[in-house]
Structure formats: structure tokens, C-alpha cells
C-alpha positions in Angstrom: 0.0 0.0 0.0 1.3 3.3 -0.7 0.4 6.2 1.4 0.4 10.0 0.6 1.8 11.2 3.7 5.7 10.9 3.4 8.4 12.2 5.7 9.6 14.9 3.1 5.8 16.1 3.1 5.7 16.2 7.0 9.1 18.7 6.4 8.0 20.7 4.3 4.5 20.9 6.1 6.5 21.8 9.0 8.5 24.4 7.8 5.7 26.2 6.2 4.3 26.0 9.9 7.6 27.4 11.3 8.4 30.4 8.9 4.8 31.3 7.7 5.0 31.1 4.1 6.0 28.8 1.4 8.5 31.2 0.3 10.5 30.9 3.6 10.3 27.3 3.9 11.9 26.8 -0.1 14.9 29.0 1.3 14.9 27.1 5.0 14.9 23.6 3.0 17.2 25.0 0.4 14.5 24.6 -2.3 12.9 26.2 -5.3 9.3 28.0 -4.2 8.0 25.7 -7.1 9.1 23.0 -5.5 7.3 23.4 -2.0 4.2 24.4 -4.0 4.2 20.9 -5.6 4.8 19.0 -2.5 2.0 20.7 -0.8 -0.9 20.7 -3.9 0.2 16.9 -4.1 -0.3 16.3 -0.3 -3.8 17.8 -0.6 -5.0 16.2 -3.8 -3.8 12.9 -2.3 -5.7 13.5 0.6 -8.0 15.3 -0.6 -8.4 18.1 1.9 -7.2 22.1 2.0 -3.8 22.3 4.3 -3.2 26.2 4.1 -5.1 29.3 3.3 -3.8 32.1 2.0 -4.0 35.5 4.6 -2.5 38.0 3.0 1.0 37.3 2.3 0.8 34.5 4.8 0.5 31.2 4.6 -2.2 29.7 7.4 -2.8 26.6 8.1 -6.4 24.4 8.1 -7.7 22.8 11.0 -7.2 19.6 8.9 -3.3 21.2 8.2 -3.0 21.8 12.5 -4.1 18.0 12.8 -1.3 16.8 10.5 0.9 19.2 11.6 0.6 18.2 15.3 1.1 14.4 14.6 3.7 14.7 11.7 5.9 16.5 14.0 5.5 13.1 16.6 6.5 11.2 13.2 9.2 13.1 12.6 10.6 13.0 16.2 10.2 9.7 16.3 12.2 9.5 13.4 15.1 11.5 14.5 15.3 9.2 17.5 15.4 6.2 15.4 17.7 7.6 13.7 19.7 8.1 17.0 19.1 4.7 18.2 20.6 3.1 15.0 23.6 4.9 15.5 24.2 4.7 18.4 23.0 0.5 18.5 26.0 0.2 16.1 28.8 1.3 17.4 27.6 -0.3 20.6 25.7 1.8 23.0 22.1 0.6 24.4 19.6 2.9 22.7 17.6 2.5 25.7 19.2 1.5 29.6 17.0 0.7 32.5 18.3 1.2 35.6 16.4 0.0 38.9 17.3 1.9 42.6 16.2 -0.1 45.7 13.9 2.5 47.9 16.7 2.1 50.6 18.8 4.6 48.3 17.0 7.6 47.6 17.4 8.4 43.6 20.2 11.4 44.3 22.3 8.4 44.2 22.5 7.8 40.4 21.5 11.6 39.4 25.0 12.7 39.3 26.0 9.5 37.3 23.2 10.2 34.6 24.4 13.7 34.4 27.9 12.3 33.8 27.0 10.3 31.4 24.9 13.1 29.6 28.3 14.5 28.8 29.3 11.3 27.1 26.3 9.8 25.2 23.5 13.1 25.4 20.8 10.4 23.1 20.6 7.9 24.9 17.2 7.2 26.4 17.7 6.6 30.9 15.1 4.8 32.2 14.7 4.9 36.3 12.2 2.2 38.3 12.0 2.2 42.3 12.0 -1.3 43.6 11.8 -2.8 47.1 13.4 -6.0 48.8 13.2 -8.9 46.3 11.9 -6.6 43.3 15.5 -5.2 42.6 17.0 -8.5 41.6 13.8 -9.6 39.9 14.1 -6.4 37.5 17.6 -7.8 36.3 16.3 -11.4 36.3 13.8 -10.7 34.3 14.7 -7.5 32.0 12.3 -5.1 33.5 15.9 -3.3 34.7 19.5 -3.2 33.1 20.9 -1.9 36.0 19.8 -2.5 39.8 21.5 -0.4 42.3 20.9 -1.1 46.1 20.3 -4.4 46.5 20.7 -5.9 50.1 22.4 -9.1 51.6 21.2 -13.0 50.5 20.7 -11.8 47.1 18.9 -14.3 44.5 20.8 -16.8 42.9 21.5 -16.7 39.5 24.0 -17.8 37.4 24.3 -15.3 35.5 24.1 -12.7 38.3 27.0 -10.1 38.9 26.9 -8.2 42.5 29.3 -5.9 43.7 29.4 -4.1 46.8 28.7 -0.3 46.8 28.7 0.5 50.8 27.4 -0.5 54.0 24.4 0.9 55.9 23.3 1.2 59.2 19.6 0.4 60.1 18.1 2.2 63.3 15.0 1.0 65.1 13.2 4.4 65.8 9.9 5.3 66.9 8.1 9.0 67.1 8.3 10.7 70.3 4.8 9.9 70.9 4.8 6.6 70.7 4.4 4.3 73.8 7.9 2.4 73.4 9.4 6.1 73.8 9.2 5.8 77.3 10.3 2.3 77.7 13.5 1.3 79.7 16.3 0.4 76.9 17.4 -1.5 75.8 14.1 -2.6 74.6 13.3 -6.7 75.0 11.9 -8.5 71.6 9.3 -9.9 73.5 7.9 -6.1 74.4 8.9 -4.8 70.7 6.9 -7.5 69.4 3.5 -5.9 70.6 3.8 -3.3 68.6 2.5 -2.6 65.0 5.7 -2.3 62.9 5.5 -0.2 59.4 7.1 -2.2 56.3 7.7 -1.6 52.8 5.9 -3.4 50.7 7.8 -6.0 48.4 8.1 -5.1 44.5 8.3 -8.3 43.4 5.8 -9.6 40.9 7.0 -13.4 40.5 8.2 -14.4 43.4 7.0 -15.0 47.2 7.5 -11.3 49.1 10.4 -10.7 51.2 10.4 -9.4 54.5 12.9 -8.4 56.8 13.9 -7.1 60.5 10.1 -7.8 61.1 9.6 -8.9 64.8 5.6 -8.0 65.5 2.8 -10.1 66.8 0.6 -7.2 65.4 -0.5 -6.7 61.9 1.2 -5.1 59.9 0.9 -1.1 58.2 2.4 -2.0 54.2 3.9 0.8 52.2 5.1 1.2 48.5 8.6 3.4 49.7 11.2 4.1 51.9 10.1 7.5 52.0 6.4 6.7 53.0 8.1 4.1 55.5 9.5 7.6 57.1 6.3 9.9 57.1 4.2 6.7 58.8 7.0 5.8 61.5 6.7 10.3 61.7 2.8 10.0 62.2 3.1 7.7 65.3 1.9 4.8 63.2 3.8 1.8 64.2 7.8 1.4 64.9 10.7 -0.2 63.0 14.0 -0.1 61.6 14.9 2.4 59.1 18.3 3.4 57.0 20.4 5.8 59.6 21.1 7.5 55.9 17.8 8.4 55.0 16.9 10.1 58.5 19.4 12.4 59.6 16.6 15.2 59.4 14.3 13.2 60.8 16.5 12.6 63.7 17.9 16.0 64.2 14.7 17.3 64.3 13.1 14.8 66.7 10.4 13.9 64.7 11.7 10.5 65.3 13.9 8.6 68.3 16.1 6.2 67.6 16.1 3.3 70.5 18.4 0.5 71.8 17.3 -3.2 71.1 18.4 -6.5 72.7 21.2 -7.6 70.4 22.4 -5.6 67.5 21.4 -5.1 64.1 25.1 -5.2 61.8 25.3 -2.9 58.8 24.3 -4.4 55.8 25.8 -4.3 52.7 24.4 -2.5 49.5 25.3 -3.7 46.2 24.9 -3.3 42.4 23.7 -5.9 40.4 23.7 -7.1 36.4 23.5 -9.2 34.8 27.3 -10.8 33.3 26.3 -11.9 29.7 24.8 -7.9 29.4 28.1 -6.9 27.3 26.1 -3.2 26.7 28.8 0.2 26.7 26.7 1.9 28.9 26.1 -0.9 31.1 29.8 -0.7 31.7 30.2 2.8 31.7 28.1 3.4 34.8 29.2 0.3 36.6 32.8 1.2 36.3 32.0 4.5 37.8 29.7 2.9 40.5 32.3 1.1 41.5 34.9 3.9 41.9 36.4 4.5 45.4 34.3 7.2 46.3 31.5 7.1 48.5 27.7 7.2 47.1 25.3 9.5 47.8 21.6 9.3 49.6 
């Protein structure tokens, strides 16, 4: 099937758009007058609709020309960016990376990376997901991610997982000031923790059994999607639990919440990156070769 509407059409449509008479777009396409004129009478005989109307020396378009205007320019993006992606697919950089951030990392992480990156490779398109608990290693195991940063310990196994260590973090058990355990002699016992509703982040996972972890409650349970909505509950007075030391220093300084002392300690737990090894992608390797520089991470 052959259809009227070509890309050189949508260009010179375009340009008429931009500049406001055919006249302009011939000398912003380098082109004859003539030439633009034909396109344009062909379009519209082929279609069978008017594009432009004449206003004085201007060149106006139709509300049939506005609707083909409006979507031809889509085309023509779209165009341009498979154009990129071609390009850029052969000399070896993913047109598209997908990178995954656990919600005990806040995203400031891998925002300086991506604007690093920028600098380097400006077209291609960055793709971020939050995931929680056993959702981050699912997004590489599956492809939903290219990229998982912030994975915790007893990671899935996989054989053709790759997980590095990025930094430790320290997990405080903190409460608001309001809340009953506040006033509790420390350190606190599991058995009087335990009758307490604890606040939990909701596993991301969408193929596997959920994950849960530093859970000791009788009680049921609050569930939220984030990290951060982990923080305003345990802020509201809504149940207890353990949160990233990282991720509350305002929290804490402003003592919106307390941190308290627990029978037997909770060690740091390592944070890692993940990928998969056969992914042999340039800017795969680009960002886990910085990741993995000696430098501490962010939030």
C-alpha cells in the first residue's frame, strides 16, 4: 500500500508552519518555491483536503493542516530518535538502559551518574524504576531493569548474576516521640517490641514470594510502596521499625523521630549493584565502572 503522507511532506508541512510562508520554507529547505508548492498541492490532492489558506501574504494553516501538523511532527521526532538509536546500537551503546534503585537509596544516588553520562552519550534514552526487597534482583532477572542499584544481603541466585558491593548501611530501630515504646526502659526486649505494630515496605516483586525483613511484630502489619512513606508513617506515630540511619538524619535532628536501643544488635548491611554478566552493553559498563569507583555514594 502506498500512502500519501511521506516524511519529506511532514518537512516541508512543518517548515511552512515554522516560517509562515511557502516562500520561507523553499529558502529554509534549500528549495525552489516551485518545489514546496508541488509537495504541498500533491499532499492535498492525495488526501484530498485544503492544508493552508492564504492571509495576506501568509501562509495559514487548516484545521485539517493543525491536525497533520501536530502528529507529523510526533512522526518526525520519532524519526530522528530512530535515527539516534541506530547509530548509536551500532557502534555499541544501548539505545535505551533501564536502571532500577532499591527504595533504601533515595534516587540522588545515580542523578549525578546520569548527568555524567549526559556529557558522554547526550541520546541515549535513561530509564529509572524504584523497587523494594526482592523486586530489585527480579528487574535484572527478568529485564524489567539493566541496572539494579541497592540491592541488600542474601541476594537471588542466579547464574548469570553479577553483584558488587557499593557501601554498608546502618539500620536504626526508631519510633516518634509519641509513641508508647518512647518511654520504655532500653534496651528494649523482643518480647515487648513484638506488641507493637511495625510499618514495612511493601515487596516489589511480581514473580516471586514477598520478602520481608527485620520484622519482629505479633501485630498486623501497616504496608507501604517506599522508603520514603516508611519515614512519614513511622513520623505519624503509626507503628515502629527499623529504618536506614542514611535516610533520617533530618528526621532525627529534628526529633520527629527517636532512635532506640534493642536487645542484640542489628550489623550494617551491605548495599550492592547488580547485572546481569552476559549484558556486554557500553553503557552498562560505563556506569558500573564508575559505581564502582572509590568514592562514597550519595543518599
Amino acid at each position: 500500500m502506498k500512502y500519501p503522507i511521506t516524511l519529506d511532506a511532514l518537512e516541508v508541512l512543518d517548515a511552512i508552519a515554522r516560517k509562515g510562508s511557502f516562500a520561507a520554507a523553499a529558502q529554509d529547505l534549500f528549495r525552489v518555491p516551485s518545489a514546496i508548492s508541488y509537495t504541498v498541492q500533491k499532499l492535498e490532492q492525495d488526501l484530498d483536503v485544503l492544508l493552508f489558506r492564504k492571509e495576506g501574504r501568509k501562509a495559514v494553516l487548516t484545521e485539517a493542516g493543525k491536525v497533520l501538523l501536530e502528529q507529523g511532527r510526533a512522526i518526525l521526532e520519532a524519526t530522528e530518535r530512530l535515527a539516534v538509536a541506530a547509530k548509536t546500537t551500532h557502534s555499541g551503546w544501548e539505545p535505551v538502559f533501564n536502571i532500577a534503585v532499591d527504595s533504601i537509596l533515595s534516587f540522588d544516588v545515580v542523578y549525578p551518574l546520569i548527568a555524567q553520562f549526559y556529557e558522554v552519550q547526550p541520546d541515549i534514552e535513561i530509564n529509572l524504576y524504584e523497587e523494594v526487597l526482592g523486586g530489585a534482583i527480579e528487574a535484572i532477572t527478568t529485564g524489567r531493569a539493566d541496572l539494579v542499584i541497592g540491592v541488600g544481603e542474601q541476594p537471588m541466585q542466579h547464574p548469570d548474576l553479577a553483584i558488587r558491593t557499593l557501601r554498608h548501611i546502618e539500620w536504626l530501630f526508631v519510633v516518634a516521640p509519641g509513641h508508647p515504646l518512647a518511654q520504655a526502659p532500653q534496651p528494649l526486649s523482643r518480647q515487648l517490641v513484638e506488641q507493637h505494630r511495625f510499618v514495612v515496605v511493601r515487596d516489589s516483586s511480581r514473580y516471586q514470594a514477598p520478602q520481608s525483613r527485620r520484622l519482629c511484630s505479633k501485630r498486623p502489619v501497616l504496608s507501604v510502596p517506599t522508603i520514603n512513606e516508611k519515614i512519614r508513617a513511622q513520623c505519624a506515630g503509626l507503628g515502629v521499625g527499623f529504618l536506614p540511619a542514611h535516610r533520617i538524619q533530618d528526621e532525627l535532628g529534628q526529633g520527629r523521630l527517636l532512635p532506640l536501643e534493642l536487645e542484640g544488635s542489628v550489623p550494617p548491611e551491605a548495599i550492592n549493584a547488580g547485572w546481569k554478566k552476559s549484558n556486554r552493553g557500553k553503557v552498562l559498563h560505563w556506569f558500573i565502572k564508575e559505581l564502582l569507583q572509590p568514592q562514597p555514594i550519595g543518599h
